[in-house]
RODO-2510 file (C-alpha; in nm, 4 decimals, decimal comma):
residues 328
     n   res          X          Y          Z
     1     x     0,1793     8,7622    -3,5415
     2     x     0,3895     8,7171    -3,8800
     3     x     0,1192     8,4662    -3,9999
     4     x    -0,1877     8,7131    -3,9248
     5     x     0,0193     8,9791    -4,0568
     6     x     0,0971     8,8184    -4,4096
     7     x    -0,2833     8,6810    -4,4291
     8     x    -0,4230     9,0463    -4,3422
     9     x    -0,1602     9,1482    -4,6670
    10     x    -0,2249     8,8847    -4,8950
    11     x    -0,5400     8,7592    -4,8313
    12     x    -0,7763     9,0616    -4,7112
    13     x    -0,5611     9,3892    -4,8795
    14     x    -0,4869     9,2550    -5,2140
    15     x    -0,8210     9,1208    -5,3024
    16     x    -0,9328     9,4952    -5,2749
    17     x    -0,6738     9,6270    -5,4541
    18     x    -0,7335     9,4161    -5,7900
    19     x    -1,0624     9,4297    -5,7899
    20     x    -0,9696     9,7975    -5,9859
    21     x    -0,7605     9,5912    -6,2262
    22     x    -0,9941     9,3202    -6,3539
    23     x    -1,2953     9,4395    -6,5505
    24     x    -1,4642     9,0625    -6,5042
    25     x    -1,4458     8,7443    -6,3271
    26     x    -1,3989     8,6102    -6,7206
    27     x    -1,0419     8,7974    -6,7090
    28     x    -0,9159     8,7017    -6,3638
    29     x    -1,0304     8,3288    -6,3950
    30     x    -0,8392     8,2589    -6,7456
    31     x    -0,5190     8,4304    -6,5629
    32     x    -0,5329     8,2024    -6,2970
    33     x    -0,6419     7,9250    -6,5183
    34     x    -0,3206     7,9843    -6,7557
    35     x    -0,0688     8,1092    -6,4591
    36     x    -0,1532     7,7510    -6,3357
    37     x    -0,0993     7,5993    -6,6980
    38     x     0,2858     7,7574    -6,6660
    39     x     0,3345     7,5739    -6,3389
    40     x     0,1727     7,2763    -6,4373
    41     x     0,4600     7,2214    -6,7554
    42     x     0,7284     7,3542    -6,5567
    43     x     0,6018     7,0854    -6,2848
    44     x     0,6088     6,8089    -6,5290
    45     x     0,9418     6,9511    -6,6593
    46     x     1,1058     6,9312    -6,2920
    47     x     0,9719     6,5508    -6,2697
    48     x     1,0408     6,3694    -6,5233
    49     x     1,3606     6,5578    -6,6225
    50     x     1,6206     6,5592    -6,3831
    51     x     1,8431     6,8659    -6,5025
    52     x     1,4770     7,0621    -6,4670
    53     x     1,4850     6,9104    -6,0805
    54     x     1,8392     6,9901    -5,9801
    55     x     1,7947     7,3795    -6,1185
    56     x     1,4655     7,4350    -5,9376
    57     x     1,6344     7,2819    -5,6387
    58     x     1,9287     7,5364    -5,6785
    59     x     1,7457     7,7979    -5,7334
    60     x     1,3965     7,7674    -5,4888
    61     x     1,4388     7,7809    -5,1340
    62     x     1,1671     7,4620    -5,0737
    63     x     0,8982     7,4480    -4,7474
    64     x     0,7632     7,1379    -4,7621
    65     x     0,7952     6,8327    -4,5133
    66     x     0,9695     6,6073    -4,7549
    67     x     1,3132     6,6706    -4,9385
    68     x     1,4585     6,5785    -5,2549
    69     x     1,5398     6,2360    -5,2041
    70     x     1,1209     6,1858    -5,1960
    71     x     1,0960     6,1057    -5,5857
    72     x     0,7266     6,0201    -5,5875
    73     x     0,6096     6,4086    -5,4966
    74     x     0,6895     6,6898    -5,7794
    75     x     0,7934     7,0164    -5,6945
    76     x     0,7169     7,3309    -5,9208
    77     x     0,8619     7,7077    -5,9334
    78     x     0,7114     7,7479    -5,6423
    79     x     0,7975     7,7472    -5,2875
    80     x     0,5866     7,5253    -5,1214
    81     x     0,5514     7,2037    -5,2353
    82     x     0,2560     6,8509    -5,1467
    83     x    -0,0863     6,9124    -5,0063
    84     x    -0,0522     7,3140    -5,0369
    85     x     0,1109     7,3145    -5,3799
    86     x    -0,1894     7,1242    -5,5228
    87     x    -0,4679     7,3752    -5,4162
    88     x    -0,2538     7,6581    -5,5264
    89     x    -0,3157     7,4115    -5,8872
    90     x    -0,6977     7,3196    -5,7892
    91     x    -0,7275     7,7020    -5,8103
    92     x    -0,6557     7,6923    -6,1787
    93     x    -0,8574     7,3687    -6,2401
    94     x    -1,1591     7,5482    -6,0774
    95     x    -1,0925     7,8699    -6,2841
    96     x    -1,1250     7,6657    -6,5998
    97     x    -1,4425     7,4901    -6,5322
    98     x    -1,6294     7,8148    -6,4093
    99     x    -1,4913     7,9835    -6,7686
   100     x    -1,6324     7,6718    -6,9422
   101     x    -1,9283     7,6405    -6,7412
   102     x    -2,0293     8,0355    -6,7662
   103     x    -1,8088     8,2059    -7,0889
   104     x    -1,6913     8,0099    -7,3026
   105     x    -1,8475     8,0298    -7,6009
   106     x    -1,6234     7,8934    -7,8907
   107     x    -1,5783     7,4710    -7,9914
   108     x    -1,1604     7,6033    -8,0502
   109     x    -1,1531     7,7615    -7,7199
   110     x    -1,3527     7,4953    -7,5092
   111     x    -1,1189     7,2269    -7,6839
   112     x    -0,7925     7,4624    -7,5759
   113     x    -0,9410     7,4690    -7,2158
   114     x    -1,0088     7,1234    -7,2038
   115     x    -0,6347     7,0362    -7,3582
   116     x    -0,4803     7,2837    -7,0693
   117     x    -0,7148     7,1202    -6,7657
   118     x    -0,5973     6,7887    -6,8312
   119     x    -0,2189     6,8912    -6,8278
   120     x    -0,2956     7,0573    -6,4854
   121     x    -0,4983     6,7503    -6,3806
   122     x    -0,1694     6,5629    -6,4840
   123     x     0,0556     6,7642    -6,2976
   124     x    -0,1572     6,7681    -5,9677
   125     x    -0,1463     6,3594    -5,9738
   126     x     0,2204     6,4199    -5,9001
   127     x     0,1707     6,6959    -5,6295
   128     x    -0,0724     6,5995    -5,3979
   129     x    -0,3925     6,4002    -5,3437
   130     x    -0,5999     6,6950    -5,1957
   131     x    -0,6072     6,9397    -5,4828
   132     x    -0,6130     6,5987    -5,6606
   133     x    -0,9805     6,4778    -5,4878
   134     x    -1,0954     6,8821    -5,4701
   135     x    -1,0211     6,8362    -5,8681
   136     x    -1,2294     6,5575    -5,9347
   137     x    -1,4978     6,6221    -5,7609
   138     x    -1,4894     7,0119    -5,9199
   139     x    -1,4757     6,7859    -6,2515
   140     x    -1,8176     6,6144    -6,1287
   141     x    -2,0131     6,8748    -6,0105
   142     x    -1,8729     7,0566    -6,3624
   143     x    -2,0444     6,7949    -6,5499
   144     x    -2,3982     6,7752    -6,3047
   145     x    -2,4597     7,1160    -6,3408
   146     x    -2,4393     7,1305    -6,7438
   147     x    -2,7683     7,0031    -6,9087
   148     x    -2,5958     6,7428    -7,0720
   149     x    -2,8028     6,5992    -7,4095
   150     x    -2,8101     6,2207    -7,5115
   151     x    -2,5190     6,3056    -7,8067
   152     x    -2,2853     6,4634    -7,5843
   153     x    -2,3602     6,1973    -7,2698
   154     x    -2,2181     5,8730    -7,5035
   155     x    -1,9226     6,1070    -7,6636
   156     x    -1,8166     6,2004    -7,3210
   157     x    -1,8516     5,8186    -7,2537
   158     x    -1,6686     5,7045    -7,5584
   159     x    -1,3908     5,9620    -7,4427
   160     x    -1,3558     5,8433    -7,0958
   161     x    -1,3946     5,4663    -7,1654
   162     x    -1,1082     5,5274    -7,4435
   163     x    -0,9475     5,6906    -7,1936
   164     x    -0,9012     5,4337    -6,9049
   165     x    -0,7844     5,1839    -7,1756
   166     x    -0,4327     5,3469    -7,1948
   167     x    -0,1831     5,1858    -6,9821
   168     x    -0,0954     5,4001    -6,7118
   169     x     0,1756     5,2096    -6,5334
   170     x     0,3404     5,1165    -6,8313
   171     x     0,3764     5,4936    -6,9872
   172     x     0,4560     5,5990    -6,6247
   173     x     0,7464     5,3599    -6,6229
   174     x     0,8673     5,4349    -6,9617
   175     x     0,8803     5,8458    -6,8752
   176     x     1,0680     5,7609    -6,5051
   177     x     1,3319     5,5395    -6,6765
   178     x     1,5924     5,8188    -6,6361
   179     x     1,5284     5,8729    -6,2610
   180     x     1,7321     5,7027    -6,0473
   181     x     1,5795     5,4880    -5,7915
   182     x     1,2160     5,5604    -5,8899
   183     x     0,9758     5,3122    -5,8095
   184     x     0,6396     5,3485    -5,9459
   185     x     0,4322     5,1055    -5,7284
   186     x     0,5343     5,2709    -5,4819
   187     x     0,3542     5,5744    -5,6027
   188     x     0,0351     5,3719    -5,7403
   189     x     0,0301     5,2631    -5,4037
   190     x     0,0272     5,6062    -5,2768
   191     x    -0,2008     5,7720    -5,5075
   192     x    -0,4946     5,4716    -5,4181
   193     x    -0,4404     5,4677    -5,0513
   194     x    -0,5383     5,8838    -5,0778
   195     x    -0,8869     5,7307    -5,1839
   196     x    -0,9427     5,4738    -4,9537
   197     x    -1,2029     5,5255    -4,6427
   198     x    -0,9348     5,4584    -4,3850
   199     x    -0,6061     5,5895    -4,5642
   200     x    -0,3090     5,6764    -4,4247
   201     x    -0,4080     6,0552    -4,3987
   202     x    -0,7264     5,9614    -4,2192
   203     x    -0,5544     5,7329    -3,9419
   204     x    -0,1686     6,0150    -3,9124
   205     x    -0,5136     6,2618    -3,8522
   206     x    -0,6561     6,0656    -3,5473
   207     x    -0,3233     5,9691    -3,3999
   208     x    -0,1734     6,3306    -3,3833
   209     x    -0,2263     6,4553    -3,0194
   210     x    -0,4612     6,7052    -2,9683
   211     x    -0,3225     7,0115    -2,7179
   212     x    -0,4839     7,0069    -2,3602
   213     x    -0,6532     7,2991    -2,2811
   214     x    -0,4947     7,4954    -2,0599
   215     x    -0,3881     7,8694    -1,9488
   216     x    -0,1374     7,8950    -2,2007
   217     x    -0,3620     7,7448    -2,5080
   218     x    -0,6733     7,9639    -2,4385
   219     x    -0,4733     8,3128    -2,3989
   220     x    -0,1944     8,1039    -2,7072
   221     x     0,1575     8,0007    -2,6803
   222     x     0,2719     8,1435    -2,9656
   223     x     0,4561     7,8984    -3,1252
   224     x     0,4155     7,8195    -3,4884
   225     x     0,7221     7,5898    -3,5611
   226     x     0,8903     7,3054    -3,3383
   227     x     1,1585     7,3852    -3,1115
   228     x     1,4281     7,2883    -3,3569
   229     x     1,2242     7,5165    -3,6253
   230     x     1,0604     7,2179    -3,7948
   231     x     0,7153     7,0851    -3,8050
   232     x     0,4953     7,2199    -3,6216
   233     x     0,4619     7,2821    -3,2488
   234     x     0,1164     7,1560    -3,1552
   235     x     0,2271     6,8360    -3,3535
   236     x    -0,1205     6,7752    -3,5328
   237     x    -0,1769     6,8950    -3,9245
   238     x    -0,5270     7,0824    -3,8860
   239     x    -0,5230     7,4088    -3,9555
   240     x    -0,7683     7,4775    -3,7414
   241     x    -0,5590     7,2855    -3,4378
   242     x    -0,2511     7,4730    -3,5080
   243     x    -0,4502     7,8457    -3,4889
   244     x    -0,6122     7,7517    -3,1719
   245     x    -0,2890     7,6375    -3,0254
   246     x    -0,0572     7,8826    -3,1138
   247     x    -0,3495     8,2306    -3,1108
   248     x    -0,5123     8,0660    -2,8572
   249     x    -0,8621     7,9392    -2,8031
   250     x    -1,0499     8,2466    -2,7445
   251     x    -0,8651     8,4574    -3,0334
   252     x    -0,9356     8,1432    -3,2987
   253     x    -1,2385     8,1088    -3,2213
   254     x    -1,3169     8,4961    -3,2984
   255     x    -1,0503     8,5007    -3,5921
   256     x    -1,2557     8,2012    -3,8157
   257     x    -1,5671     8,2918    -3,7248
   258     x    -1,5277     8,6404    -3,8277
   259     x    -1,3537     8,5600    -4,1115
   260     x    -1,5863     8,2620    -4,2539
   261     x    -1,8403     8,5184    -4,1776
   262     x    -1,7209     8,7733    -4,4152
   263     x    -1,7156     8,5297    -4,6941
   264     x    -2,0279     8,3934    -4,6235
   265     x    -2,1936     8,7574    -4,5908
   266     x    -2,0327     8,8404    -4,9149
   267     x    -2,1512     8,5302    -5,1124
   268     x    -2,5047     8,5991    -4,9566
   269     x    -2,5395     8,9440    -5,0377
   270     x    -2,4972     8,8605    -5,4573
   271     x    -2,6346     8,5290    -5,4541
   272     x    -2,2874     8,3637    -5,5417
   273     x    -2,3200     7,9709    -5,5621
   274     x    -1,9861     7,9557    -5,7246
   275     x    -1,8716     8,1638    -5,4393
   276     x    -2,0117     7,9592    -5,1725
   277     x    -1,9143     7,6288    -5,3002
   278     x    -1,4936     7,7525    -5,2675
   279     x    -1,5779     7,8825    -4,9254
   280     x    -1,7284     7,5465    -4,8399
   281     x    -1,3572     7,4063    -4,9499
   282     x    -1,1485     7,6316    -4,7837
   283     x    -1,3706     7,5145    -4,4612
   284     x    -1,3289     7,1306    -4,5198
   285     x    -0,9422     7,1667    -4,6107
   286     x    -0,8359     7,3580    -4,3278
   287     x    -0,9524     7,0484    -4,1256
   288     x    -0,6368     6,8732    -4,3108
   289     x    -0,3778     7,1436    -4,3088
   290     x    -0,3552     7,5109    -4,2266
   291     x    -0,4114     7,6274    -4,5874
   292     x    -0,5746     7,9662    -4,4775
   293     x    -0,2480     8,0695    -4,3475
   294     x    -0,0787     7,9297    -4,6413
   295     x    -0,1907     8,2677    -4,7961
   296     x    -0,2835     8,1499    -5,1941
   297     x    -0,6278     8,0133    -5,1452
   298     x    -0,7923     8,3175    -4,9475
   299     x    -0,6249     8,5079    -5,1863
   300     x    -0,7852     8,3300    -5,4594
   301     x    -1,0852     8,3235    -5,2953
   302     x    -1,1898     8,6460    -5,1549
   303     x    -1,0702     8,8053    -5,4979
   304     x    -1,2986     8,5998    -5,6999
   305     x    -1,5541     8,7225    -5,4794
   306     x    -1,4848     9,0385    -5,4969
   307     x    -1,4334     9,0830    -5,8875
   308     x    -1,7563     8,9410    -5,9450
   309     x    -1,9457     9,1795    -5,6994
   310     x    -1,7379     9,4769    -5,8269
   311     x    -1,8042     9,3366    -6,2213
   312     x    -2,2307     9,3034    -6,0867
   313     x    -2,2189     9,6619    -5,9422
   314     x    -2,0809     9,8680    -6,2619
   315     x    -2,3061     9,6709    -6,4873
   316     x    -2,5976     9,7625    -6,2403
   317     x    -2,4890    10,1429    -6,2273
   318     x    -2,4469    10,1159    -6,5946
   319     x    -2,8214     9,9996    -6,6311
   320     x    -2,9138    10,2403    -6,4443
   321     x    -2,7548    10,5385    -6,6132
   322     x    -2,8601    10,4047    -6,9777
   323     x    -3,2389    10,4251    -6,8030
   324     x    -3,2035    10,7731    -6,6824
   325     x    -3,3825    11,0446    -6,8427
   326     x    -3,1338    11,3053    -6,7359
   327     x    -2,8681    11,1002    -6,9251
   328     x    -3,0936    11,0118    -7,2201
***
């Protein structure tokens, strides 16, 4: 009940209520895109320099299934932490690329954007490998969708190839000398397995028990967290296996539907590729975690939507008032 009542709040009220805030999608994307520049320095900050780590760690009261003594993952001023921490960041990535893609307009600014994405990219690389992969591939279809001339193919080649020359491992080591018991092929290791066909995350996926059905899982037990208030209490990771153990079968089935529905209705109605593209995510992720209940995405989400309706609607209106012979 808690986690329906916080989504309903943060996901479905407060959309509505900034859509009378933002005049454009061009506004709310470069907040989110710069809000996620902030966390993406202090991230960095809280990695690489310990004093940063011990005052977030004071001061943030952390959910996230690995503690402090797990050196590899960074933590932010934030406080949820791993898979969930790096869509909250994917959010900002993607708000970049659609301002770059659609408004940008000025060689200073698109260099400034570009400067600010790859500190976020950065940052992610030490959060999580799903906002990580959701990144990248954002990054690709970025660069399909923009008619791309000859010129600007073998700069962006030049850039990339000069790129992958640096020495990764060697700079990594050299910034991680002043953590304690860091071991950074530890973390290569785990940053390649997340792109692997059979990783680790595919095989902990298949081996996690699946809930019988049963009385008590169709009408739904209830039970979010394990019985010592850890983990989880269906014991698998999907999102969507959590929901239909704890609401039950019958009530998950109705509450996805009708909510997938929704977005999907919305993104219909104005044509919204954009739109349908970040429903399309939050669909595939919540096969790896519960993000929808994680609150930041759907928020994210169903406000972008929203904005750009509302934005599409007073420009219409506005057309049709400057048309109007009574107003003329």
């Amino acid at each position: 009940m808690g986690r329906l009542t916080y989504f309903t709040m943060y996901g479905i009220i407060t959309p509505f209520i900034l859509i009378k805030y933002f005049k454009s999608r061009k506004e709310f994307v470069l907040i989110v895109g710069f809000a996620s520049l902030t966390q993406a320095i202090l991230t960095l900050c809280s990695y690489f320099i310990p004093i940063f780590k011990d005052f977030f760690n004071d001061l943030i009261l952390y959910n996230s299934n690995f503690g402090e003594e797990n050196l590899m993952r960074a933590r932010g001023f934030v406080s949820v932490a791993g898979a969930t921490f790096s869509v909250i960041q994917f959010c900002g990535v993607a708000s970049f690329l659609i301002y770059l893609r659609y408004y940008s307009k000025s060689n200073i600014t698109t260099l400034l954007i570009w400067c600010a994405l790859i500190v976020i990219i950065i940052s992610i690389l030490f959060i999580g490998r799903t906002g990580l992969f959701l990144s990248l591939v954002a990054l690709l279809l970025y660069i399909i969708s923009n008619k791309i001339s000859i010129k600007k193919a073998i700069i962006w080649a030049i850039v990339f190839f000069s790129f992958f020359q640096l020495n990764f491992l060697t700079l990594l080591e050299k910034f991680t000398t002043n953590i304690d018991g860091y071991n950074t092929e530890l973390f290569v290791a785990w940053i390649d397995s997340g792109f692997r066909i059979n990783n680790d995350l595919v095989e902990g996926l298949s081996e996690m028990p699946i809930p019988k059905l049963s009385y008590s899982t169709i009408i739904g037990t209830g039970l979010v967290k394990g019985p010592n208030g850890e983990g989880n209490a269906s014991g698998h990771d999907t999102g969507y296996i959590q929901s239909y153990y704890s609401m039950g079968l019958i009530f998950a089935i109705i509450f996805y539907l009708s909510y997938y529905l929704l977005l999907i209705s919305l993104v219909k109605k104005s044509r919204d590729f954009v739109g349908f593209i970040l429903v399309l995510v939050l669909v595939l992720i919540e096969s790896k975690e519960f993000f929808i209940f994680s609150y930041t995405y759907p928020f994210f989400l169903l406000s972008f939507i929203l904005i750009g309706q509302n934005f599409n609607k007073i420009t219409n209106i506005n057309k049709f008032n400057n048309n109007s012979p009574i107003i003329n």
